[in-house]
C-alpha positions in Angstrom: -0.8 7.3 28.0 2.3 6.9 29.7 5.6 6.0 27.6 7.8 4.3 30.7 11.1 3.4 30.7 13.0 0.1 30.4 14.2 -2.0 33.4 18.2 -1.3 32.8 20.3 -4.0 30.8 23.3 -4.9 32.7 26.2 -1.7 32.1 25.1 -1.3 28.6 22.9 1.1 29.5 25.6 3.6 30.8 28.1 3.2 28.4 29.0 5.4 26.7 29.0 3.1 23.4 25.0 2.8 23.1 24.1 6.3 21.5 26.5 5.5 18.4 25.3 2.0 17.7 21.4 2.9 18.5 22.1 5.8 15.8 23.4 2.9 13.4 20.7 0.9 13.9 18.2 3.9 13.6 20.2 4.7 10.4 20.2 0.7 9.7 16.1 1.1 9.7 15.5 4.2 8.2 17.5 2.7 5.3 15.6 -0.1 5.1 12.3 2.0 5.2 13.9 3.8 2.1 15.0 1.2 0.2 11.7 -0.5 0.3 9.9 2.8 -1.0 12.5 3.5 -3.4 11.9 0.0 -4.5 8.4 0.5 -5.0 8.7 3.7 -6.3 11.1 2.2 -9.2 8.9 -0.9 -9.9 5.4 1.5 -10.0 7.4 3.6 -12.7 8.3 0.8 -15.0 5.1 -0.6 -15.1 3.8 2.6 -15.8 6.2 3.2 -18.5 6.1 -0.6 -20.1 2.1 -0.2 -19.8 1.9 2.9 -21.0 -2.0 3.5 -23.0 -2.2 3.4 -26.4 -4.6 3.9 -29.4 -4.4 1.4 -32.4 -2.5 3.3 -35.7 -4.1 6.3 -37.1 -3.4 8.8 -39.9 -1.0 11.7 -39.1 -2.7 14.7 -38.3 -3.1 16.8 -41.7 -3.1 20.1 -40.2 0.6 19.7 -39.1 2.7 21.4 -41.9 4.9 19.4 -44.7 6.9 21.7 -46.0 10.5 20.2 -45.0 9.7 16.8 -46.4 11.0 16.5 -49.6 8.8 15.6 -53.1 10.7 12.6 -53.7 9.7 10.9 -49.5 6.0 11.9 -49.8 5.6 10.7 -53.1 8.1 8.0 -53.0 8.2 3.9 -51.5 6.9 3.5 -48.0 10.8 2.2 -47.3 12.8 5.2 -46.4 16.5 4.7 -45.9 18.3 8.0 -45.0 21.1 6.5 -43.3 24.2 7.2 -45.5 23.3 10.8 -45.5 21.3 10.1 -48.7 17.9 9.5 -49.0 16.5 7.1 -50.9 12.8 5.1 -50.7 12.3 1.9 -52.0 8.9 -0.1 -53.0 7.6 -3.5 -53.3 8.1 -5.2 -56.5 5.1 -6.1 -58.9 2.8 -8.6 -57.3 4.5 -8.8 -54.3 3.1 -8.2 -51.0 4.9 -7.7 -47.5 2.2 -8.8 -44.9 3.5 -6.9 -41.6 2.1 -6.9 -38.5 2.0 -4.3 -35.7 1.9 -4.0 -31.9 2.7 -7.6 -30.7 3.7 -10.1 -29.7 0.8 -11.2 -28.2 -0.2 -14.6 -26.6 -3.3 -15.0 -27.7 -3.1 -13.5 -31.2 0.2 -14.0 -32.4 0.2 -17.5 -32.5 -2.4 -17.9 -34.5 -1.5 -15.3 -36.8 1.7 -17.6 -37.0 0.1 -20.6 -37.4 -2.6 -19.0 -40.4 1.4 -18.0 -42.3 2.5 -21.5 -41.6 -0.3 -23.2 -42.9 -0.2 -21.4 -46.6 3.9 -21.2 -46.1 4.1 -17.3 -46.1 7.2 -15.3 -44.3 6.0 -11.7 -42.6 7.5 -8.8 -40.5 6.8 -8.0 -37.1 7.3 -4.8 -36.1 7.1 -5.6 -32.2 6.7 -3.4 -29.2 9.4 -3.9 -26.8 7.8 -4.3 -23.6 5.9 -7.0 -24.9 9.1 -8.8 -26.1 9.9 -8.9 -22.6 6.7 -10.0 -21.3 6.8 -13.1 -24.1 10.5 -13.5 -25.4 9.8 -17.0 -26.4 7.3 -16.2 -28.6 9.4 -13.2 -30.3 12.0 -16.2 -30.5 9.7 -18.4 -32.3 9.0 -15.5 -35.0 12.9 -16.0 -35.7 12.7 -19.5 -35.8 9.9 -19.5 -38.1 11.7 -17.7 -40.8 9.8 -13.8 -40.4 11.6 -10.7 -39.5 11.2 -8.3 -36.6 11.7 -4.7 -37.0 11.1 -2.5 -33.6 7.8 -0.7 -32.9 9.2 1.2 -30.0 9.5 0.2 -26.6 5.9 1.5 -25.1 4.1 3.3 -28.6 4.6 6.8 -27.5 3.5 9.8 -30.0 7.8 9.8 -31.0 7.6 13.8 -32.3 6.0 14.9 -29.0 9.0 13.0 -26.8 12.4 14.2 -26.2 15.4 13.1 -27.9 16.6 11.3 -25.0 13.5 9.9 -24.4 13.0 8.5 -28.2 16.8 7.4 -28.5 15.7 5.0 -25.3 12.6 3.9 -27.2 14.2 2.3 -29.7 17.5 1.1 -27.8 15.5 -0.5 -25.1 13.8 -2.4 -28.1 16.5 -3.3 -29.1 18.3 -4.6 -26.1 15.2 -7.1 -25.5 14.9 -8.2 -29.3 18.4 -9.2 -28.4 17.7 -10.8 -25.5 14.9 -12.6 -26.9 16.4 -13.8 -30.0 20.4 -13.1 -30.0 19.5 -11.0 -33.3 19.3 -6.9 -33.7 17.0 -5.3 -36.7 17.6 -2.1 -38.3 14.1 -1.4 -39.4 11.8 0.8 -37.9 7.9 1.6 -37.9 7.0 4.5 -35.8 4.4 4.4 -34.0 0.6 6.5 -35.5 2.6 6.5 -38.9 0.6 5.4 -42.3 1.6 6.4 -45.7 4.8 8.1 -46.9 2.4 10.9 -48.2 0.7 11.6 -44.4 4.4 12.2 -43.2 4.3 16.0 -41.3 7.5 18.2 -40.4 7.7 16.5 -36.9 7.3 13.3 -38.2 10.3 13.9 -40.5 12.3 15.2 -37.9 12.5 11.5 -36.3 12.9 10.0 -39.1 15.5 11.8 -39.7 16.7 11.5 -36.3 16.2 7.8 -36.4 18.4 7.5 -39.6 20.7 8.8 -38.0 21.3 5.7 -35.4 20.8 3.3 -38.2 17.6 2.8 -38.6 15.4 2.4 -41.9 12.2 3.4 -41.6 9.1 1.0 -43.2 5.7 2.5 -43.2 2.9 1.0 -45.7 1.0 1.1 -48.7 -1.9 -0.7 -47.6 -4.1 -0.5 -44.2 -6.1 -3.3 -43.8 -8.0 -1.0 -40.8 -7.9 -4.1 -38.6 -7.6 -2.3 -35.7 -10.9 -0.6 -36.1 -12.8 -4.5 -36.7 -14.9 -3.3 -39.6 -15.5 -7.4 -40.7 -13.8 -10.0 -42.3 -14.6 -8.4 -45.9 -13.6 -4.6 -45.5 -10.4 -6.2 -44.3 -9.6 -8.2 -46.8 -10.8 -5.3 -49.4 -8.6 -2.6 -47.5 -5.8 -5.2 -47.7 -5.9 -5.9 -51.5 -3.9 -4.3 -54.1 -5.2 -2.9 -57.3 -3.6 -4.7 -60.4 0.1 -6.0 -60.6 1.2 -3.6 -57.7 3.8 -4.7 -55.0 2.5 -3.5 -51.8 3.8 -3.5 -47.7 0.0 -4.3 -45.7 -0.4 -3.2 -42.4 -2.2 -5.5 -40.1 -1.9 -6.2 -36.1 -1.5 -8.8 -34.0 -2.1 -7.5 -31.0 -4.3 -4.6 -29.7 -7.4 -6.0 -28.9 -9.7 -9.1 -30.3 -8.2 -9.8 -33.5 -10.3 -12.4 -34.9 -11.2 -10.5 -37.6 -7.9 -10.0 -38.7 -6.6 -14.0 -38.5 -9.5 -14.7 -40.5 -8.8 -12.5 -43.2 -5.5 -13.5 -43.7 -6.3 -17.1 -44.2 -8.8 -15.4 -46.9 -6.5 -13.2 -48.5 -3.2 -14.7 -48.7 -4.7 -17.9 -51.2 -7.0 -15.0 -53.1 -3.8 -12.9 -53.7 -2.0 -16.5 -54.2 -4.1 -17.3 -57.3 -3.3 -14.1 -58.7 0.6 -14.5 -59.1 1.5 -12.7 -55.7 4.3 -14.6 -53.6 4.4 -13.1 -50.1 7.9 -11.8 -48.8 9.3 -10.5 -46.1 10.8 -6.7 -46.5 13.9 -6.7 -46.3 13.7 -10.5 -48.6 11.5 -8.6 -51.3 14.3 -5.8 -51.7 16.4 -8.3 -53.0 19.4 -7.6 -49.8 18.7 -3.7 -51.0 18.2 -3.0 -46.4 21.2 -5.7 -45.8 20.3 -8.5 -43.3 17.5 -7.6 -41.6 18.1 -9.0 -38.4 22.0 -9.8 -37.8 23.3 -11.1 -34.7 23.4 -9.1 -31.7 26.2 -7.8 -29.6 26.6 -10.0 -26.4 26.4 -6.9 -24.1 23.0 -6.0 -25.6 21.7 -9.2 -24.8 22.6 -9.2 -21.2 21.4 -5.9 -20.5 18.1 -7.1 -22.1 18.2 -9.9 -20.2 18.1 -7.4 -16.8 15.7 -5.3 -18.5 13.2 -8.1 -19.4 13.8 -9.1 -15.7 13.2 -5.3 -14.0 9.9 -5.4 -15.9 8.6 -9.2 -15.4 9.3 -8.1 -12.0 7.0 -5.1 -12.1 4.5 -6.8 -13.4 4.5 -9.5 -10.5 5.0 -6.6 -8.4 1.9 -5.3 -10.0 -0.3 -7.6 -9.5 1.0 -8.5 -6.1 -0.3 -5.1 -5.4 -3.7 -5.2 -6.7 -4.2 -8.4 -5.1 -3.2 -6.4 -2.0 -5.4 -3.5 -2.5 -8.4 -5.8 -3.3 -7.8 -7.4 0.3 -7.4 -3.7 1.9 -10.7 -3.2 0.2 -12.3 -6.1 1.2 -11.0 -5.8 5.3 -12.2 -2.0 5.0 -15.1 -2.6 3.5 -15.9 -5.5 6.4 -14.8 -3.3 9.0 -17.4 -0.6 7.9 -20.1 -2.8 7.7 -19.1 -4.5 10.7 -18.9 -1.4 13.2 -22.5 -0.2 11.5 -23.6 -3.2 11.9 -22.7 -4.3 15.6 -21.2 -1.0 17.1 -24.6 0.4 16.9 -26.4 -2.4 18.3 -23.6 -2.1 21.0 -24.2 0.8 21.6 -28.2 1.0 21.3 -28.3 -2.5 24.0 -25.9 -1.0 26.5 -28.0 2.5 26.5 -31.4 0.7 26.8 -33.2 1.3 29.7 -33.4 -2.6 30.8 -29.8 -3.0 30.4 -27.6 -3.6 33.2 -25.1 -5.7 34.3 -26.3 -7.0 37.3 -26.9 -5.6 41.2 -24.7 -2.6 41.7 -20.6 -3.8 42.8 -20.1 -1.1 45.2 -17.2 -4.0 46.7 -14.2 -1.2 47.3 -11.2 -0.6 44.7 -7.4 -0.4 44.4 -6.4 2.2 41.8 -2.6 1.4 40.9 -0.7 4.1 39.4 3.2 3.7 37.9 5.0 6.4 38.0 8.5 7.4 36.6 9.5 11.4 36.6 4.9 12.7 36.7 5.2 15.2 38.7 4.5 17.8 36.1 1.0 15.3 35.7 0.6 13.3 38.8 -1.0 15.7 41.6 -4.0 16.4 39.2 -4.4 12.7 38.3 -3.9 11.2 41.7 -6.5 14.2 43.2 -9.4 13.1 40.4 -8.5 9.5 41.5 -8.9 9.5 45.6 -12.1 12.3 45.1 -14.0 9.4 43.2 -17.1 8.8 43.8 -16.8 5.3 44.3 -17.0 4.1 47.9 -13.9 2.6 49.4 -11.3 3.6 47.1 -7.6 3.4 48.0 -5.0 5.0 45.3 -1.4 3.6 45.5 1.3 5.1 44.2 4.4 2.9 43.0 7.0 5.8 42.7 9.6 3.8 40.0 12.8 5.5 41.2 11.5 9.0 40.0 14.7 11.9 39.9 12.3 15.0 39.8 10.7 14.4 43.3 7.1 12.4 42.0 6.6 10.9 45.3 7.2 14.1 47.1 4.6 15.6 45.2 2.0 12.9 45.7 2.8 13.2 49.6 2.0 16.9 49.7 -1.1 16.4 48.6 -2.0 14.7 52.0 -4.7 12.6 50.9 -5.7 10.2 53.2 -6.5 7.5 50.8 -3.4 7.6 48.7 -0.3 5.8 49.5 3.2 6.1 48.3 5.2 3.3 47.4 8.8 3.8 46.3 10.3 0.8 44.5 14.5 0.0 43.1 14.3 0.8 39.0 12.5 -2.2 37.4 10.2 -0.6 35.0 6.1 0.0 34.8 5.1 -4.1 34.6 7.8 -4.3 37.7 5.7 -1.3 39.5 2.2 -2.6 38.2 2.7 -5.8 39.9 3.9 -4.2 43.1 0.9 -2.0 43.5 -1.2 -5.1 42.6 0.4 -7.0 45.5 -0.3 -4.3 47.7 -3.8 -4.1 47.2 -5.8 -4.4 49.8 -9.1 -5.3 48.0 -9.8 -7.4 44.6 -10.8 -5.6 42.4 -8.0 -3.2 40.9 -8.1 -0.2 38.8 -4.9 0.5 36.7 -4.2 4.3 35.7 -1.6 6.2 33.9 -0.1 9.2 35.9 -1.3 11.0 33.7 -4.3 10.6 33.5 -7.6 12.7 35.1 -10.8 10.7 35.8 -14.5 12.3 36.1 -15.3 11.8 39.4 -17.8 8.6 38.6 -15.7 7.0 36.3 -14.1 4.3 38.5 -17.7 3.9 39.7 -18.7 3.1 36.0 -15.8 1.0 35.1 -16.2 -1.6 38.0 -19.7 -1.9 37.3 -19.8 -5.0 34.5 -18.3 -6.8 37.7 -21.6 -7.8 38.5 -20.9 -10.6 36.0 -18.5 -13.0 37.7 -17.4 -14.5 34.0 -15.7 -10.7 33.4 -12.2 -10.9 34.3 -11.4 -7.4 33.0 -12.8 -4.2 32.0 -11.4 -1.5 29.4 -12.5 2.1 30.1 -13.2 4.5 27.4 -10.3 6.8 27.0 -10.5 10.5 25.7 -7.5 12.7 24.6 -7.4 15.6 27.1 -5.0 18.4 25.3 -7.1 18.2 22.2 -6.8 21.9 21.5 -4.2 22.2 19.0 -4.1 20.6 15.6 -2.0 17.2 16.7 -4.1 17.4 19.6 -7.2 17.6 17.5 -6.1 14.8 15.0 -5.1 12.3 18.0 -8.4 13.0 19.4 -10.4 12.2 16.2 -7.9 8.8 16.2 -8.7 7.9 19.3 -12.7 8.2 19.2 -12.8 6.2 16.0 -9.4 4.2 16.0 -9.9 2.8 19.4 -13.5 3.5 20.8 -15.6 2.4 18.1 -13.7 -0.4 17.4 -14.2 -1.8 21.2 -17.9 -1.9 20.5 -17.1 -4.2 17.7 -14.2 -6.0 19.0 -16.5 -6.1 22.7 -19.1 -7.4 20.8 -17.1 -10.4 19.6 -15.7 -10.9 22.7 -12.2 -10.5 21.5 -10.7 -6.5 22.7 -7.4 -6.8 22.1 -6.1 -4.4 24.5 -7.1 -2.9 28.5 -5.9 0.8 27.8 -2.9 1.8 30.4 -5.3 5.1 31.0 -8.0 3.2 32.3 -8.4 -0.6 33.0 -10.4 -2.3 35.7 -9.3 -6.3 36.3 -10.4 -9.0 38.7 -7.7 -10.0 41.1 -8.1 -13.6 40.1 -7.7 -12.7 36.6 -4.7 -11.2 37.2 -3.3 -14.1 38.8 -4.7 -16.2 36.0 -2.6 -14.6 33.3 0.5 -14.8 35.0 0.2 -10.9 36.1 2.3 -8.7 33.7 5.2 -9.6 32.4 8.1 -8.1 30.2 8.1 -10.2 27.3 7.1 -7.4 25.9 6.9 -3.4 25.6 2.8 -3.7 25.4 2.5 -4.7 28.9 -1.2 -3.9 28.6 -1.9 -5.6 25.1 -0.4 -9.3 26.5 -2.2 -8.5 29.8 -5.7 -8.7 27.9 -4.3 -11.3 25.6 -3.7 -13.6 28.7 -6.7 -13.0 30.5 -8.7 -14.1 27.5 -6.7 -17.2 26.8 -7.4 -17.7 31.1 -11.2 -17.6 30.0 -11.8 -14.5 31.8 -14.6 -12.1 29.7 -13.2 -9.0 28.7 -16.1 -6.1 28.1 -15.5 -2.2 27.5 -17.7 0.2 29.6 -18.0 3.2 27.5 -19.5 5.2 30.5 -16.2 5.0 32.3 -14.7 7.7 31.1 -10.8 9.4 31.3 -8.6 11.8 29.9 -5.0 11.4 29.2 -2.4 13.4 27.8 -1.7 13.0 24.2 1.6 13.8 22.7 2.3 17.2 22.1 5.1 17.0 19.4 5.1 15.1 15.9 8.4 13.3 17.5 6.6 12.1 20.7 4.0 10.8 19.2 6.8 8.7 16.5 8.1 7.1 19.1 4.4 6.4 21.3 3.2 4.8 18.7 5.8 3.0 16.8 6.3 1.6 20.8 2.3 0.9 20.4 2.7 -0.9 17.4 5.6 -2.7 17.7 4.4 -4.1 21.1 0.9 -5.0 19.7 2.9 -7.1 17.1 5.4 -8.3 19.8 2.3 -9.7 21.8 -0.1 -11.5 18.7 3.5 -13.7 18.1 3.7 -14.2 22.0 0.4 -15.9 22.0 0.3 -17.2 18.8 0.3 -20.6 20.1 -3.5 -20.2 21.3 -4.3 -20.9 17.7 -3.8 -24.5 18.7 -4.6 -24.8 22.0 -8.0 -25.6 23.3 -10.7 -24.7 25.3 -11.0 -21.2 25.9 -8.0 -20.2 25.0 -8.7 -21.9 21.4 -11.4 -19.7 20.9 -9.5 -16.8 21.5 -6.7 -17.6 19.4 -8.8 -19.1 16.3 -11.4 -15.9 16.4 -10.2 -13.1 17.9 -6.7 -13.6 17.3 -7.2 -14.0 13.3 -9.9 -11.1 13.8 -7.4 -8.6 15.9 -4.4 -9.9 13.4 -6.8 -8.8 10.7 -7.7 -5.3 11.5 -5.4 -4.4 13.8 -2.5 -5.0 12.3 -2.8 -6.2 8.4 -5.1 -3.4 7.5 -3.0 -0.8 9.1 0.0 -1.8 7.4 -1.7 -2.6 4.1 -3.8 0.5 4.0 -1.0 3.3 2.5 -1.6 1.3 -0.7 -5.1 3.1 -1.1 -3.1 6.4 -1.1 0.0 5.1 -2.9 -2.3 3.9 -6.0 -4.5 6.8 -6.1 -1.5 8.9 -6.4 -0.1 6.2 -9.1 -3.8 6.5 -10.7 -4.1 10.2 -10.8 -1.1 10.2 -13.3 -0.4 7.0 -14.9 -4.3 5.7 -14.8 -7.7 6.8 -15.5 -7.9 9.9 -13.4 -11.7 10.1 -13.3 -11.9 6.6 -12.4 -9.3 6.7 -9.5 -11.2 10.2 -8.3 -14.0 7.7 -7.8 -12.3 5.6 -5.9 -10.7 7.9 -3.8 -13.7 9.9 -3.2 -15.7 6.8 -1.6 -12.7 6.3 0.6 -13.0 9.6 1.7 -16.7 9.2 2.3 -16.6 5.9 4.4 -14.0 7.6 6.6 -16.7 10.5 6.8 -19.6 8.6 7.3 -17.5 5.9 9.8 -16.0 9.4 11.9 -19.8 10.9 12.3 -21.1 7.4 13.4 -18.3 7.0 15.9 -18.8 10.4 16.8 -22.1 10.2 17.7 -22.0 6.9 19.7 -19.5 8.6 21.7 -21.9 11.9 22.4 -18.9 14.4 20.7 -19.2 17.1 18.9 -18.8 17.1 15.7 -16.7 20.2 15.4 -13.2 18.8 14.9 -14.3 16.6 12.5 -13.5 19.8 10.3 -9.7 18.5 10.1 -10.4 15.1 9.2 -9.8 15.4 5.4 -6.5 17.3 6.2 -6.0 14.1 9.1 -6.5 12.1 5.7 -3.9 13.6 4.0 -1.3 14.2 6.5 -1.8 12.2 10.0 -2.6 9.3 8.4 0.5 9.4 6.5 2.6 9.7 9.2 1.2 6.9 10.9 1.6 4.7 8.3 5.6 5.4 8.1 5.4 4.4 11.8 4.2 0.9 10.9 6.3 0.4 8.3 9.1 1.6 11.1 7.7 -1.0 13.7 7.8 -4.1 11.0 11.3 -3.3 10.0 12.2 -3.2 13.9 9.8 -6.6 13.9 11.8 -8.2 11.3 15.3 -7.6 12.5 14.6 -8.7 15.5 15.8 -5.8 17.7 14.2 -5.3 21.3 12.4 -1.7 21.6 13.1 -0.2 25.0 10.9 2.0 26.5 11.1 5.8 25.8 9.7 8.8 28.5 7.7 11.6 26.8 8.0 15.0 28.0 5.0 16.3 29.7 3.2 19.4 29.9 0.0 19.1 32.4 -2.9 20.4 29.9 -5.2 17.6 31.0 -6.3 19.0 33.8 -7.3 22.0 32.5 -9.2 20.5 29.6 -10.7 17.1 31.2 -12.1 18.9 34.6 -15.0 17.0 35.2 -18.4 17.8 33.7 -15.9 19.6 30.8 
C-alpha cells in the first residue's frame, strides 16, 4: 500500500530547522517507550523478588558437614550472640517459655494470633518477613504497640547460605529499613530462614551466622517446633509445643504461611495448660533479663524514610501486578472471543458467499472509474495502471492524478498509450487532495480507488463492483494479497495480511462494521462518497475515516473476497516501522474523530455503539494489550511455575495455529509459509507491538504524523501476474 506524502506546512517544511527538532521529538518518544519498559521491567522484578516462593521451616539438611561449628553452639542455647567477637549462647530460664512466631505479618492470621496473646495477657516475638511489613506496616505497628518484639526473618525467605554476600547483607537491611518504617524501631535479632535447632546448624549455616554477627545481629533459633506449618491437629501441636519438666524453652510457631487455624487454637490451649504449671510467657530478649540489650530501639530517621520509599516501590508493584493480571485476563478474554468469533461467523461468511444460490443481485456491468494517486510510482505504476485499463470489466476508464511527481510518473503513464487511461497532473496537496480530484473527474458513479502500486487480476474490478447490485452498499473493500512475498518479511507480511486483515473482514463484514476500505483496492458509490464528506485530512488514515463516514452516512459496507489484488509490501524492517506505525496511528486518529457517533442516532448510532466499541476492541485494545501474553510468559518461565506458564503459552501458540490454517484455507492459500509462523510469533510480532506502543506515545503527545514515501522496488508484477 502506498505511504504518500504530506500536503506542505507553510515554510516549515524547508527549513532547515525541522530535521533537528523531528530528531528530538523522535529521541523525545523513544525515551518515553524506554522509560515505560524500564518501568515495567523494575516493577515485574520487585514483585518477583518481594513474592519470592517459599516452603514453611524445615530441618537443615544432615548431610551438609559440621565440622567448623564449635561444641559449645551445637550443644549450647538456641540464642547465639557472636557479635563482640566472642561467642556465647544463651537459654530460656526454668519454666519459661518464649512463644515466637514466624513468617508474618499476615492479615488474616496475625490478628488473631494477637488477639488469642491478648486475651490470656502473654508478650511474644515476631520474627517478620520484610516484604510483608511493607505490605501491612500497621499491623507490624500494632505488634509494637501491643508490647511483643520483632526480630527480622529476612526480607523474601531465601535459602541465606546459597545467596551471595551482597545479596544476604540486603536481606536483612531491607528488613530492617521497613521495620523502621513501620514502627520507628530497629531489632537486632535474627532467625534465618529453614533454621531449627542449634544442634541442625551445618558449615554454611555457620558461615552466616557468623557473617550476620558480624553486622550486629543475634541470632534466635528454638528449642521447640510445634510443626504447625505441616497442620498435623490441634493435639500434635500442642504436644510438639510442650516442654518436658521445669525446662525454659523458645517455641516456634507461624503466623502466616498458609491456613493457620490449627495453630491459633493451640495457643489458646497451651498457653493456660503451661500457665497452670508455673510457666510465665516472655518475650526473648525480656526472659534474658537485658542479657541481648533492647530488643527493638529506635531507629535512625534515614532508615525510616528509605523504608518508607521501599514499602512504596513494592505496594506499587503489587498494584502494578495485579493491574496486569487484570489486563492479561481481558487479553484473554478478547482473544479468546475473537477466536470463537472468526470460527464462528468467518466460516459461515465464507460457506454463504461461496454457495451456489448466493448472489448479490443481477450482474452491475454499469462502467467504472479506477482513481489512482500517484507521488514518485514510476518504478510501480506502468504495471499497475496496465493490469487496471486490461480489466475485464466493461467500460472502464483509469485516471491518473500525477501529485507533483519529480521522477517523471506521468511521463511513464503516457508512454504506455492506453486509450482508456488519463493523466491528470495536480499542484502538491497530498493523496486525499489527489483522491478527490480523480473522483471529481469521474465520468461514471461508481469509482474504484487503487494504490500505484498495486496489480489487479484481470476480473478483479469485475468482482469488486458486483455487491452493487444492492443499492443499501455504499462501499466495497477488496481482498488484498502481498505480492513480493518471497523473502522472509515478505513471507511474514503476507501471513499478517491473510489473517490480520482478511479473515477479520468476514467477521467484521458479518457485523456490518469493517473498519477500513483498503487503499489497494476499494470500490464506493458516488453518492456515498458525497455522503461522507469525500476524504478529508483530519487525518493520516484517509481510507480508515472514509469507511468510518460512509457507515455513520448509513451506507452498507461489505468485503468481496473474490476481488482480488496484489500490492507491494515493504521490503525493509525500517519501511515497514514507519507503514505501520502511520497505519496505527491514523486508525487511532480516526476512532477519536468519530467518537461522537457513540451518541448520535440513527444510523450513525448504530455504528458508533457496535461497531465502533467492536473495532475499538479488537483493533486497537487487543493489539496494544497483547505483548503482555509474551511479557508474562517470559516473567513466568523464571519467576513462576514454568510448567504451568509452558501451558499457557503453548495454547497461545496453538490458537494462532489453528486461527492461521482456518484463515488460510478460506482464502484458498497454501499452507506452505505458514512454516515461519512460530518464528513470526517470536519476532514479527514483537516488532509490531513496539510500533503500537510508538503510535500511542505519538497519540498521547499530541504530535501530527506526516506522511512518509517508501522506496519501491517493482516485484509485484512479477509475483501477482494474473492466474499466479
Amino acid at each position: 500500500m502506498t505511504l504518500y506524502r504530506a500536503a506542505p506546512v507553510g515554510d516549515a517544511a524547508s527549513s532547515g530547522t525541522l530535521p533537528a527538532v523531528r530528531r528530538r521529538r523522535i529521541a523525545l518518544r523513544l525515551l518515553l517507550a524506554l522509560l515505560a519498559l524500564a518501568l515495567l521491567a523494575n516493577l515485574l522484578l520487585v514483585e518477583a523478588y518481594t513474592n519470592s516462593g517459599f516452603a514453611p521451616d524445615h530441618q537443615a539438611d544432615a548431610q551438609q558437614p559440621a565440622g567448623s561449628v564449635p561444641a559449645a553452639v551445637s550443644g549450647g542455647g538456641p540464642v547465639i550472640d557472636a557479635t563482640g567477637g566472642q561467642v556465647r549462647t544463651l537459654r530460656m530460664p526454668e519454666r519459661t517459655i518464649a512463644l515466637t512466631f514466624d513468617d508474618g505479618p499476615d492479615p488474616t492470621w496475625t490478628p488473631k494470633v494477637l488477639d488469642v496473646l491478648r486475651r490470656h495477657n502473654v508478650h511474644a516475638t515476631f520474627f517478620v518477613i520484610g516484604s510483608e511489613v511493607a505490605r501491612h506496616p500497621d499491623l507490624t505497628r500494632r505488634l509494637i504497640t501491643e508490647g511483643h518484639q520483632v526480630g527480622t526473618h529476612t526480607f523474601s525467605h531465601p535459602q541465606l547460605p546459597e545467596l551471595p554476600a551482597w545479596r544476604r547483607t540486603l536481606e536483612y537491611s531491607q528488613t530492617q529499613m521497613l521495620i523502621a518504617y513501620a514502627t520507628g524501631r530497629s531489632t537486632p535479632l535474627l532467625r534465618p530462614p529453614y533454621s531449627s535447632f542449634p544442634d541442625a546448624l551445618r558449615d554454611p549455616d555457620w558461615a552466616t551466622v557468623q557473617e550476620a554477627a558480624g553486622q550486629g545481629y543475634i541470632t534466635v533459633l528454638n528449642d521447640l517446633d510445634s510443626r504447625d506449618w505441616a497442620r498435623p491437629g490441634v493435639d500434635t501441636i500442642v504436644r510438639n509445643a510442650t516442654p518436658e519438666g521445669r525446662n525454659g524453652a523458645i517455641v516456634l510457631f507461624h503466623d502466616a504461611g498458609g491456613d493457620r487455624a490449627q495453630s491459633v487454637a493451640a495457643l489458646d490451649r497451651l498457653i493456660p495448660q503451661l500457665q497452670q504449671r508455673g510457666y510465665r510467657f516472655s518475650t526473648v530478649a525480656d526472659a534474658l533479663g537485658g542479657a541481648l540489650g533492647p530488643a527493638n530501639p529506635p531507629a535512625r530517621a534515614a532508615d525510616v524514610w528509605r523504608g518508607r520509599g521501599l514499602a512504596w516501590a513494592i505496594r506499587t508493584a503489587d498494584v502494578s501486578w495485579w493491574v496486569l493480571w487484570g489486563l492479561l485476563l481481558l487479553v484473554g478474554a478478547l482473544t479468546l472471543a475473537r477466536a470463537l468469533l472468526l470460527f464462528l461467523f468467518a466460516v459461515r461468511h465464507s460457506r454463504r458467499r461461496r454457495s451456489v444460490t448466493w448472489s448479490w443481485g443481477p450482474p452491475v456491468t454499469d462502467p467504472v472509474t479506477i482513481v489512482v494517486p500517484a507521488y514518485n510510482e514510476r518504478t510501480t505504476i506502468e504495471p499497475a495502471v496496465r493490469s487496471l485499463a486490461l480489466s475485464a470489466h466493461p467500460g472502464v476508464e483509469v485516471i491518473v492524478v500525477d501529485d507533483a511527481s519529480t521522477d517523471g510518473t506521468a511521463e511513464a503513464v503516457e508512454a504506455l498509450a492506453l486509450d482508456n487511461v488519463r493523466v491528470v497532473r495536480v499542484p502538491p496537496g497530498g493523496k486525499a487532495t489527489a483522491l478527490n480530484t480523480g473522483v471529481a473527474l469521474a465520468r461514471h458513479d461508481l469509482v474504484v480507488m487503487v494504490d500505484a502500486d498495486t496489480v489487479m487480476e484481470p476480473d478483479s474490478v469485475h468482482q469488486l463492483v458486483q455487491p452493487f447490485a444492492d443499492p443499501a452498499v455504499g462501499a466495497v473493500a477488496g481482498n488484498v494479497k502481498v505480492g513480493n512475498r518471497r523473502g522472509l518479511l515478505g513471507k511474514w507480511q503476507h501471513i499478517e495480511y491473510v489473517i490480520g486483515f482478511n479473515l477479520d473482514r468476514r467477521l467484521y463484514d458479518t457485523f456490518g462494521c469493517i473498519p477500513t476500505i483498503p487503499g489497494a483496492l476499494g470500490g464506493f458509490r458516488r453518492p456515498a462518497l458525497a455522503d461522507a464528506g469525500g476524504l478529508t485530512v483530519d487525518t493520516i488514515a484517509e481510507d480508515t475515516d472514509l469507511t468510518m463516514a460512509i457507515h455513520r452516512a448509513g451506507w452498507k459496507v461489505v468485503y468481496q473476497e473474490t476481488a482480488r489484488a496484489f500490492t507491494e509490501a515493504p521490503a525493509t524492517l525500517g519501511q515497514l516501522w514507519m507503514q505501520r506505525y502511520r497505519w496505527s496511528y491514523g486508525t487511532m486518529q480516526a476512532i477519536w474523530k468519530h467518537r461522537s457517533a457513540v451518541r448520535d442516532s440513527g444510523p450513525s448510532g448504530r455504528f458508533g455503539r457496535r461497531a465502533l466499541s467492536f473495532i475499538a476492541a479488537f483493533s486497537v485494545l487487543l493489539p496494544l494489550l497483547a505483548p503482555l501474553l509474551d511479557i508474562l510468559a517470559v516473567y513466568g518461565t523464571f519467576f513462576l511455575n514454568r510448567t504451568e506458564t509452558a501451558v499457557g503459552w503453548a495454547a497461545v501458540v496453538v490458537v494462532n495455529i489453528v486461527t492461521a490454517v482456518l484463515a488460510f484455507r478460506l482464502d484458498r492459500e497454501p499452507l506452505r509459509p505458514l512454516w515461519t509462523l512460530p518464528l513470526q510469533q517470536l519476532v514479527y510480532r514483537q516488532v509490531m507491538y513496539l510500533v503500537l506502543l510508538h503510535s500511542a506515545i505519538t497519540a498521547i503527545t499530541g504530535r501530527r504524523l506526516r506522511w512518509q514515501k517508501l522506496r519501491r522496488t517493482g516485484d509485484v508484477d512479477a509475483v501477482a501476474t494474473p492466474g499466479a
